[in-house]
C-alpha positions as CSV (number, residue, x, y, z in Angstrom):
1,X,0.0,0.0,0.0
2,X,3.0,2.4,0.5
3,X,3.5,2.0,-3.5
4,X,2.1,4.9,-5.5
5,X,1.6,2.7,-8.2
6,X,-1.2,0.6,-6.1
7,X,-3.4,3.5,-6.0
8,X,-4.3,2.8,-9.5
9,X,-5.0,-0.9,-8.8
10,X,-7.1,0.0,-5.7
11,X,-9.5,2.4,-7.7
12,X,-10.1,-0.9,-10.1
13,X,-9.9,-4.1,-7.6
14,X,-12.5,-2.4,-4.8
15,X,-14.3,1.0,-4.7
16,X,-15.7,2.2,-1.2
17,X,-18.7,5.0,-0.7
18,X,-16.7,6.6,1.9
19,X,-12.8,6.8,2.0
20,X,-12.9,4.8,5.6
21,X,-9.5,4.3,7.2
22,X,-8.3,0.7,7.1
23,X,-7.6,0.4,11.0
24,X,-11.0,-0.4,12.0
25,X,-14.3,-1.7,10.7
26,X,-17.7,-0.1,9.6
27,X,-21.1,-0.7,9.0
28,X,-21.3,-2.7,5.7
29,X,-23.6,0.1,3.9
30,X,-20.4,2.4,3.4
31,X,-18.4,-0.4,1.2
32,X,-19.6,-1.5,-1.6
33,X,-21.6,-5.4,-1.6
34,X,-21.3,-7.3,-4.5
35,X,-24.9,-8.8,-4.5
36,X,-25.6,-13.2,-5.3
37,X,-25.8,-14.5,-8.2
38,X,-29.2,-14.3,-9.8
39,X,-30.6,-17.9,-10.6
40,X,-32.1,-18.8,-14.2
41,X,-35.3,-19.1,-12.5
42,X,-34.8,-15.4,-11.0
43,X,-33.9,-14.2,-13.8
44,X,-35.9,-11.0,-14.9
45,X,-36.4,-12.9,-18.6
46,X,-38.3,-15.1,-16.5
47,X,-40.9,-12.7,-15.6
48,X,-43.2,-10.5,-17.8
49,X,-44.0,-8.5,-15.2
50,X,-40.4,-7.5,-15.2
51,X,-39.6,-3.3,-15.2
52,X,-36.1,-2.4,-16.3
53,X,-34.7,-0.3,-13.4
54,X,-33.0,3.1,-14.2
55,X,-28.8,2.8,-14.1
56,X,-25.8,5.4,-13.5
57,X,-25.2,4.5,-17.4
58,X,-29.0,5.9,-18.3
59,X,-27.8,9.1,-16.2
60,X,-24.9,9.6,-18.7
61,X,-27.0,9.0,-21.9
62,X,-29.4,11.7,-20.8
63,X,-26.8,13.8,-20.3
64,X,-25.0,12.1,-23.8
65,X,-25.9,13.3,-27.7
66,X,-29.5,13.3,-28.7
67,X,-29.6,10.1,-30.0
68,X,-27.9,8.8,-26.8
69,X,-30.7,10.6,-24.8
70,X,-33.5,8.9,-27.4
71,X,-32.3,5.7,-26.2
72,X,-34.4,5.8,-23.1
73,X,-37.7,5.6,-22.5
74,X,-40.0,9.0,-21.9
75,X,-41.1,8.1,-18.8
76,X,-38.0,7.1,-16.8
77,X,-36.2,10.4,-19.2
78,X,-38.6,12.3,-17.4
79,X,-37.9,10.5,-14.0
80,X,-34.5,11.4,-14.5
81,X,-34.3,14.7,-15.2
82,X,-36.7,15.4,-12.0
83,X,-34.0,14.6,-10.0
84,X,-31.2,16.9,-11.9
85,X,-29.5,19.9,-9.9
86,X,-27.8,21.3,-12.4
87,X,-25.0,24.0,-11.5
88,X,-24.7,25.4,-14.7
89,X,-26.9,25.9,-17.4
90,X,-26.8,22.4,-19.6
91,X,-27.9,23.4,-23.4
92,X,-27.5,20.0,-25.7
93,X,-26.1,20.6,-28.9
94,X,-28.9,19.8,-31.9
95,X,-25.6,18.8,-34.4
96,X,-22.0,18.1,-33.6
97,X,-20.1,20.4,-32.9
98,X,-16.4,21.2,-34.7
99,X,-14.1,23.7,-32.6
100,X,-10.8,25.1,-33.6
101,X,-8.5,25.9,-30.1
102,X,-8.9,29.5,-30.9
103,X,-12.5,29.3,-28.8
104,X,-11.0,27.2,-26.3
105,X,-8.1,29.8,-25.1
106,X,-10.0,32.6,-24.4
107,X,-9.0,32.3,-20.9
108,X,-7.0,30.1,-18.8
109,X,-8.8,28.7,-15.6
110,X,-6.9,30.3,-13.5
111,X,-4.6,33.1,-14.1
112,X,-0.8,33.2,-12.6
113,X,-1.9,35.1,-9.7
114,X,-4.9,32.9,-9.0
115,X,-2.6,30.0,-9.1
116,X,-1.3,30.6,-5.7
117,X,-4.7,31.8,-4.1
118,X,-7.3,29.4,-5.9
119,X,-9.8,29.7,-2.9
120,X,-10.2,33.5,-4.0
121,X,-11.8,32.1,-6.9
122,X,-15.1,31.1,-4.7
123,X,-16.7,34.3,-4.3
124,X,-16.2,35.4,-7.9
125,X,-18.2,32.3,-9.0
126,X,-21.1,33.6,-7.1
127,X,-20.7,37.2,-9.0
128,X,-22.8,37.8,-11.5
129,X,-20.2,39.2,-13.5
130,X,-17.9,35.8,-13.1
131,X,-21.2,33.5,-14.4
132,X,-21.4,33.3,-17.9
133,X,-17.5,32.5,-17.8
134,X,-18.1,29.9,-15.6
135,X,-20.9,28.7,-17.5
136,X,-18.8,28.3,-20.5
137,X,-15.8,26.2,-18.6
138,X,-18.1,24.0,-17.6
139,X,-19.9,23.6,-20.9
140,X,-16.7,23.9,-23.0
141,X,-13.1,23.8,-20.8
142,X,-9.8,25.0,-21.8
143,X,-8.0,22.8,-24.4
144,X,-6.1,20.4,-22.0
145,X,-9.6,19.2,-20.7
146,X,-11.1,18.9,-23.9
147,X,-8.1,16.8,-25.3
148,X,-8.1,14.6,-22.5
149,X,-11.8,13.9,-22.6
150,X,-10.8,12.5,-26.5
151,X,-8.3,10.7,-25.8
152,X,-10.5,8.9,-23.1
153,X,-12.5,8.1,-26.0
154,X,-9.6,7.5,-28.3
155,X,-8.6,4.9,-26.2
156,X,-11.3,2.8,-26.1
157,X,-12.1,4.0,-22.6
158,X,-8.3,2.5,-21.4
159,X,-7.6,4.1,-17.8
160,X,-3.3,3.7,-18.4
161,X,-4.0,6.2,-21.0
162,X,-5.5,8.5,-18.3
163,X,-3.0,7.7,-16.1
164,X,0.3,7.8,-18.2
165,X,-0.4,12.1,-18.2
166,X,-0.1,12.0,-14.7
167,X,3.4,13.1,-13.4
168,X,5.1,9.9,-11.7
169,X,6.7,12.0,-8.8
170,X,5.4,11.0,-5.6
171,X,3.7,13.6,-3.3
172,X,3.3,12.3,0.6
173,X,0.1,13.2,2.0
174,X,0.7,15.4,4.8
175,X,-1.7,15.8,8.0
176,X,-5.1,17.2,6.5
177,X,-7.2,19.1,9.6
178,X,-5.7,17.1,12.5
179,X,-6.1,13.7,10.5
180,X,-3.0,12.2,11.5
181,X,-3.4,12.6,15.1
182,X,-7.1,11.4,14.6
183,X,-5.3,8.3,13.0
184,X,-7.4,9.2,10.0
185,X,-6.6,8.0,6.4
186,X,-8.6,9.9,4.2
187,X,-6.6,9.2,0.9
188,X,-6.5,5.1,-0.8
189,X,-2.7,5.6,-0.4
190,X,-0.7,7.8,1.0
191,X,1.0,9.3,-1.6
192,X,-0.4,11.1,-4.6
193,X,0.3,12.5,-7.9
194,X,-0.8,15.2,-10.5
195,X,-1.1,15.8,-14.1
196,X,1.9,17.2,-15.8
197,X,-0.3,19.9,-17.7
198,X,-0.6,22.2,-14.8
199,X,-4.0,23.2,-16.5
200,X,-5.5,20.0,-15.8
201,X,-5.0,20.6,-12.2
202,X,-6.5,23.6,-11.7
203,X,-9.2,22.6,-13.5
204,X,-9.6,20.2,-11.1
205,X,-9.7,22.5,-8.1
206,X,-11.9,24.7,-10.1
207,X,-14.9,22.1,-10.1
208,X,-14.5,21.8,-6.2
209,X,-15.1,25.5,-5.8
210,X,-17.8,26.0,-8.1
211,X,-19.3,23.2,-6.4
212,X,-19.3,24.6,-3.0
213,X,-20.1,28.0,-4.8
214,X,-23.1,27.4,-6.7
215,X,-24.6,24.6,-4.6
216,X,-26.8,26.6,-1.8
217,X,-28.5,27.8,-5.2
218,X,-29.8,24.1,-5.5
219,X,-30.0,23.5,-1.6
220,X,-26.4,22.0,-1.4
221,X,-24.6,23.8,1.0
222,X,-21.4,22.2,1.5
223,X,-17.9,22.7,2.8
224,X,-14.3,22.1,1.6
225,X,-13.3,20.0,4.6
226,X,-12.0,16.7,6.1
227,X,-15.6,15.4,6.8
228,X,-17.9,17.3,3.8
229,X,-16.8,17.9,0.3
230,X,-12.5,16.6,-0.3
231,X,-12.6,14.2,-3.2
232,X,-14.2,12.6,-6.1
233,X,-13.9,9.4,-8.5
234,X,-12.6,9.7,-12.1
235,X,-14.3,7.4,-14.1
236,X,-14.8,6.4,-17.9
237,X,-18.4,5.8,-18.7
238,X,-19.2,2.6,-19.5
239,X,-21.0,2.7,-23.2
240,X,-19.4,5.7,-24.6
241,X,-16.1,6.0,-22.5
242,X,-17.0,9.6,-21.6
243,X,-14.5,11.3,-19.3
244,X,-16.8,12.2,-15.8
245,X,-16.0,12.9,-11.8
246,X,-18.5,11.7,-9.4
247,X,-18.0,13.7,-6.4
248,X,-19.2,12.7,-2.8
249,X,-19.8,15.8,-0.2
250,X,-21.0,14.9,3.3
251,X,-18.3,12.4,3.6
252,X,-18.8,11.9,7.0
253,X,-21.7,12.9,8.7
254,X,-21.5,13.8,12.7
255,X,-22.3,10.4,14.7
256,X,-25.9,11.8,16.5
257,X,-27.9,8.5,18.5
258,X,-31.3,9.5,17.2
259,X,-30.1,10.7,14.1
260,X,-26.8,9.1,12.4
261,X,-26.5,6.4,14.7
262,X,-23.5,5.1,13.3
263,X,-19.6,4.8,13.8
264,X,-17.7,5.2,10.9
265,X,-14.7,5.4,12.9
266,X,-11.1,7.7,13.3
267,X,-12.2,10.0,10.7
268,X,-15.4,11.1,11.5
269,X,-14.4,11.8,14.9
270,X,-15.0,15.3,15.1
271,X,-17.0,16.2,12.2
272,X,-19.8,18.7,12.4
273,X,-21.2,17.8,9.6
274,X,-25.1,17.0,9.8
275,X,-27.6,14.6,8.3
276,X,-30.1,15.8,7.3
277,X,-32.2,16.2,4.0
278,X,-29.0,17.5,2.7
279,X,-28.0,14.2,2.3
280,X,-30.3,13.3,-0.6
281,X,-27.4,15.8,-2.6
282,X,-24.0,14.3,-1.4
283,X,-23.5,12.8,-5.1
284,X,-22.5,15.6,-7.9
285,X,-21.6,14.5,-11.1
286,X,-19.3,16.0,-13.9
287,X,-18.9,14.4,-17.4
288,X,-16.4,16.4,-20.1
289,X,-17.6,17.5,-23.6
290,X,-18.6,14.1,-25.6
291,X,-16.3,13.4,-28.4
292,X,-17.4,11.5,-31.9
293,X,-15.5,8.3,-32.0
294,X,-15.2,9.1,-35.9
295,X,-15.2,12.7,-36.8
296,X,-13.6,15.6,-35.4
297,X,-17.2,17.1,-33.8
298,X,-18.4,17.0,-30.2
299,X,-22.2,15.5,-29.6
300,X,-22.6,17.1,-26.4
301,X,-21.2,19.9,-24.2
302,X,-19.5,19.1,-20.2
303,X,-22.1,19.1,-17.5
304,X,-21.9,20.0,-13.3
305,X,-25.2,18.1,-11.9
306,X,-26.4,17.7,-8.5
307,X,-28.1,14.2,-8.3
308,X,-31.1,14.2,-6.3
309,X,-31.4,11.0,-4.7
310,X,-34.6,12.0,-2.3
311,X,-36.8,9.0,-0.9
312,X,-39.2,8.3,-3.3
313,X,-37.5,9.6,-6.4
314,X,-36.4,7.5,-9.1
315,X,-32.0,7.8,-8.6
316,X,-32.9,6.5,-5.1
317,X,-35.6,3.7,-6.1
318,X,-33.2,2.5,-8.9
319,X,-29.8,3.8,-8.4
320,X,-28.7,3.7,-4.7
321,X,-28.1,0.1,-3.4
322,X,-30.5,-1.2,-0.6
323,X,-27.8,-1.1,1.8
324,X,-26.6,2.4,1.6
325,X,-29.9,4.0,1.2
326,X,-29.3,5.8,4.8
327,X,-25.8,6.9,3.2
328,X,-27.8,8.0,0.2
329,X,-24.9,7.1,-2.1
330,X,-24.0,6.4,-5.5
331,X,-20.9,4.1,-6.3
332,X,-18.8,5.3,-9.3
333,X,-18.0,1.8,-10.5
334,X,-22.0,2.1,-11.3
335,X,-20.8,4.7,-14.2
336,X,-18.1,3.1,-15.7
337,X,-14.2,2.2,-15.3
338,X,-12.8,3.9,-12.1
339,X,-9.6,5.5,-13.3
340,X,-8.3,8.0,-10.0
341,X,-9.1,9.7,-7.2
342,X,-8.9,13.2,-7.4
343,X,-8.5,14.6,-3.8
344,X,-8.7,18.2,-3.2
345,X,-6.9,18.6,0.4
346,X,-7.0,21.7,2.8
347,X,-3.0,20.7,3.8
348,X,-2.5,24.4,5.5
349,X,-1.6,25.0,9.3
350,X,-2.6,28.6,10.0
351,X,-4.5,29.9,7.0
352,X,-6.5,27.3,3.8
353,X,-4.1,26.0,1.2
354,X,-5.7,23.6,-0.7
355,X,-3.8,20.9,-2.9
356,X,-4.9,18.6,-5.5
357,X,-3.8,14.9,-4.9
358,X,-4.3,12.1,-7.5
359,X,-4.2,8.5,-6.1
């Protein structure tokens, strides 16, 4: 586990709701059960009563081209889209799309100065004057991002080609809020990496901030901390190896008897985070700008969705597993090939720094 190069082997072997530290165990809705075998006589061929049940991978279509979107039925669409959040304006393209990289560099995400104080960036995405910008780097991000999303469909959806842009220097986690005392492992491993384009990076931290920005607007309000909002999974969809980051916030919800009654261990000791209805939006989901697998055109624009998985609605019927409906959460293996975790990790003593960490 001390090998950087086993973080890539953990995010495909086994995939966890909640990044639990490994000295103690937890209740078995917070990692991820592989349900039995399904007899012949079980089998939903064997009944013609039988209701397909929504998936993560009907999620992305919507989301996808038109004629991915066509694909599912009206009545679960609609389902579906009841239950989207979306954190900035999603407009599907009617035809593909063919860019040049003139469009593309308008701006950088972050300028030089903003490189060294990214969490300034927070209250400009609130600005009204900041929004349309924001809109459009979440719709259609600066070059690196959009190259990267093709050559996750280039590849056939092949995570090494993710991972061979990552830089192979090692960074050592340090102590994140008092985790080390807490005997808290937040991270799979303990050391993490980045992508060599610096661009990719901040893009990264960029879609944690807007996040926390935007998401009192859809009833999210969420924090960039130890127990709430520090990491996501990077996955490749499974039927059109689109690029996508499902993000978990309220990662650890206070332990309350009447409440939470449940003891997740070292790293939630501490937290202040609550459960309550909030909890129904702890899963946010971004996919990059869909690339044709033949042409040069895009068939749909990126996306920043909150997934509402409230009791009742269809994500929660369908989409959360039985045993981690109280945790409300979605697995990113659901979507496709788990690739990284991206980690976004307030590693400052006096004042914030935040630092992104790829394991």
């Amino acid at each position: 586990m001390r090998n950087p190069s086993t973080c890539f082997k953990f995010t495909i072997i086994l995939s966890l709701s909640l990044a639990v530290s490994s000295s103690f165990s937890t209740p078995s809705f917070f990692h991820r059960v592989w349900p039995w075998p399904i007899s012949a006589s079980s089998s939903p061929s064997s009944s013609s009563s039988f209701t397909p049940k929504a998936t993560a991978s009907d999620i992305v279509s919507l989301l996808g081209s038109r004629e991915e979107a066509s694909r599912i039925s009206p009545k679960e669409a609609q389902e579906l889209r009841s239950c989207f959040k979306f954190l900035a304006p999603f407009r599907p393209v009617t035809v593909g799309k063919e860019f040049g990289t003139f469009w593309i560099r308008r701006r950088d995400v972050l300028s030089e100065e903003e490189q060294d104080s990214k969490r300034i960036l927070a209250g400009k995405f609130i600005s009204d004057r900041n929004r349309v910008h924001v809109d459009d780097l979440i719709s259609w991000p600066p070059e690196s991002v959009m190259e990267l999303a093709r050559i996750a469909v280039d590849s056939g959806g092949d995570p090494a080609a993710i991972q061979r842009l990552l830089d192979p220097t090692p960074l050592t986690v340090p102590d994140v809020e008092g985790s080390v005392n807490a005997r808290c492992e937040l991270t799979r491993t303990p050391y993490g990496r980045l992508f060599i384009n610096e661009e990719l990076n901040s893009y990264l931290a960029f879609l944690f901030e807007v996040i926390v920005a935007r998401g009192p607007s859809v009833g999210l309000n969420v924090s960039l901390n130890r127990y709430d909002l520090f990491h996501g999974h990077l996955f490749l969809a499974a039927d059109s190896e689109r690029l996508g980051i499902l993000f978990h916030a309220k990662e650890y919800p206070a332990y309350e008897q009447e409440i939470f009654p449940y003891n997740m261990g070292f790293c939630q000791k501490g937290s202040n985070v609550r459960y309550d209805d909030s909890m129904n939006l702890r899963n946010i989901l971004w996919l990059a700008p869909l690339p044709s697998n033949s042409t040069k055109e895009w068939l749909a624009p990126g996306v920043l969705v909150v997934l509402d998985a409230y009791p009742g609605g269809i994500i929660y019927k369908d989409i959360v597993p039985d045993y981690v409906k109280e945790a409300r959460t979605i697995y990113e293996d659901d979507f496709g090939e788990v690739v990284v975790d991206v980690n976004y990790l307030n590693i400052g003593k006096e004042a914030a720094n935040y630092k992104i960490f790829i394991c």
